[in-house]
C-alpha positions as CSV (number, residue, x, y, z in Angstrom):
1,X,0.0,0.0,0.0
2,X,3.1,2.5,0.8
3,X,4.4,2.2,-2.9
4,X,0.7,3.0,-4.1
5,X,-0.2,5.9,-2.1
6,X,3.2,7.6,-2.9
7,X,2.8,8.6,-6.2
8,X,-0.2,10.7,-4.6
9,X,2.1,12.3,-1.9
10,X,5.1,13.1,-4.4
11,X,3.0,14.6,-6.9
12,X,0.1,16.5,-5.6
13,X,1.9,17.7,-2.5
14,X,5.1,19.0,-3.9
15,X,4.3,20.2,-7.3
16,X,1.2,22.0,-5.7
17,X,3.5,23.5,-3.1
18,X,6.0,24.5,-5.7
19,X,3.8,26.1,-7.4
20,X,1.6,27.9,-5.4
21,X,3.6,28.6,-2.4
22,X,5.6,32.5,-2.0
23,X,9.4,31.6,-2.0
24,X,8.9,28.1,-3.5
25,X,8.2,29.4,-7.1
26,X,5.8,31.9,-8.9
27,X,2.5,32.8,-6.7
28,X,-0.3,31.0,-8.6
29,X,-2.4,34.7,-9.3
30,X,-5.6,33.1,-11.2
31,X,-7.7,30.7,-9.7
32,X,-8.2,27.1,-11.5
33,X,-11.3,26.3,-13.4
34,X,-13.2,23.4,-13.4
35,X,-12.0,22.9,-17.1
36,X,-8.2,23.9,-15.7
37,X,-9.0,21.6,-12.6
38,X,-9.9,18.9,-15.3
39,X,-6.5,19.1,-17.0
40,X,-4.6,19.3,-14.0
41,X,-5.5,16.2,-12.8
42,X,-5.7,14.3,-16.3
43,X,-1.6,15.4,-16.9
44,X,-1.3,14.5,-12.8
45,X,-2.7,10.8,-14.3
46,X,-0.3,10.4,-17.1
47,X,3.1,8.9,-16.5
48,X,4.8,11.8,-17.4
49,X,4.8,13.5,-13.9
50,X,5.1,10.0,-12.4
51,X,8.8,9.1,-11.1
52,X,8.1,5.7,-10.3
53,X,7.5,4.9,-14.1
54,X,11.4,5.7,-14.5
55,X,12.4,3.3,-11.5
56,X,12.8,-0.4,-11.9
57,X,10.6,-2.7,-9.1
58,X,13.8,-3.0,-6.8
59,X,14.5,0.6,-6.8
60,X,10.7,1.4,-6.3
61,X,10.7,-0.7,-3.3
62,X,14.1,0.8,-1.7
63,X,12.9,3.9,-2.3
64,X,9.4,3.7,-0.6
65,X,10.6,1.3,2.0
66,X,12.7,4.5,3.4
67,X,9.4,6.6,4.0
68,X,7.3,6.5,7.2
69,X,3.8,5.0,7.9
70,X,3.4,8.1,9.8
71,X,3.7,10.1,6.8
72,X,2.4,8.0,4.1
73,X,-0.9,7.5,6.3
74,X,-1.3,10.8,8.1
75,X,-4.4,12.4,7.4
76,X,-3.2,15.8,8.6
77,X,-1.1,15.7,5.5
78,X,-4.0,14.4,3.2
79,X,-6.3,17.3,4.9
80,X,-3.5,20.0,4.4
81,X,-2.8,18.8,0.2
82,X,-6.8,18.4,-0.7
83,X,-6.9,21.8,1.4
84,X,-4.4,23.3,-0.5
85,X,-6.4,22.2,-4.4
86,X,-9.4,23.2,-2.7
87,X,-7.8,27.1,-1.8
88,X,-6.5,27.2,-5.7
89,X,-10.4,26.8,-6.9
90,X,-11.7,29.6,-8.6
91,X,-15.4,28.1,-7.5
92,X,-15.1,25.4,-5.2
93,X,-18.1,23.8,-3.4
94,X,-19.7,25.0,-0.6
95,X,-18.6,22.2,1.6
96,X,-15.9,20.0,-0.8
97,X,-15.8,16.5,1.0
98,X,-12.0,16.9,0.2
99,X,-11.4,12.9,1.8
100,X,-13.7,11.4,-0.9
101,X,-11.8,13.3,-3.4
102,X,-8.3,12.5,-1.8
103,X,-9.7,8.7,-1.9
104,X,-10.3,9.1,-5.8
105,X,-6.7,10.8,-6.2
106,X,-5.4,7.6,-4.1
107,X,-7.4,5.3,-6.5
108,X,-5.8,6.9,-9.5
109,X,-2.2,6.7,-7.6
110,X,-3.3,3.1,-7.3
111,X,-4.4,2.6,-11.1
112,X,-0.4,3.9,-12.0
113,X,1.3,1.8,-10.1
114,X,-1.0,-1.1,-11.1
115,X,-1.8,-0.6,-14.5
116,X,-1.0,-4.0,-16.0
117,X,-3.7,-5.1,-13.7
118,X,-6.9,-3.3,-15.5
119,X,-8.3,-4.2,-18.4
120,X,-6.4,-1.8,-21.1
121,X,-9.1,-1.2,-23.2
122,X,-10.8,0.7,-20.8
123,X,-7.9,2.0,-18.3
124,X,-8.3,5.8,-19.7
125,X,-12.1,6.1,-19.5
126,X,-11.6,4.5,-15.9
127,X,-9.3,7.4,-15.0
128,X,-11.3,9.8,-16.9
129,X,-14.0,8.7,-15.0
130,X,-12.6,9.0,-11.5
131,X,-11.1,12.5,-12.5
132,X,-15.0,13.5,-12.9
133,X,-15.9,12.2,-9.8
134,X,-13.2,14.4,-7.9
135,X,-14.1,17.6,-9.9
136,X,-17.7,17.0,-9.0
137,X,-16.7,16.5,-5.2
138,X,-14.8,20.0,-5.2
139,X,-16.6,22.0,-7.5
């Protein structure tokens, strides 16, 4: 489960933070759209942004097996990463239910490192799918 849930952690987190965070990198100024939000989270599912598609299976495994439970499994740090995609919204819901949306971002996490596993004919309208349901959740 570590391996899964990393991709979520190393992508979302950081690039977020890089980019929308004074001192880190330019100050995001506009507000994401749904159809911007919808993007996002389409490239997010692609393995171009994904390191682990670069590593072999030993080196995956080395380099999760180095990370803590505690941070892999903290929902402070879940609340804090939906928290910040929910802040970059231009019109977010009235009362996102960021954990079912951080579960769908896990699920897709999931899907990447698990891909040989789905049926490949329909692998892309299954991420396409879950991508909806996140937008819907937050906007």
């Amino acid at each position: 489960m570590r391996e899964l849930v990393t991709i979520y952690y190393f992508i979302i987190r950081h690039i977020i933070l890089i980019i929308a965070m004074p001192g880190y990198g330019c100050v995001v100024s506009v507000r994401m759209t749904i159809p911007s939000l919808r993007d996002y989270l389409k490239w997010l599912s692609t393995d171009n942004p994904n390191v682990f598609a670069f590593l072999t299976d030993a080196e995956k495994k080395r380099l999760v097996s180095s990370w803590s439970d505690k941070y892999i499994e903290d929902e402070n740090n879940d609340s804090k990463t939906m928290h910040m995609l929910i802040s970059l919204l231009e019109s977010p819901a009235d009362d996102p239910d960021w954990k079912l949306a951080c579960n769908y971002m896990k699920l897709i996490a999931v899907s990447l490192t698990t891909k040989k596993v789905f049926i490949k004919e329909n692998y892309n309208a299954m991420i396409d799918s879950l991508i909806r349901q996140i937008v819907d959740v937050l906007c």
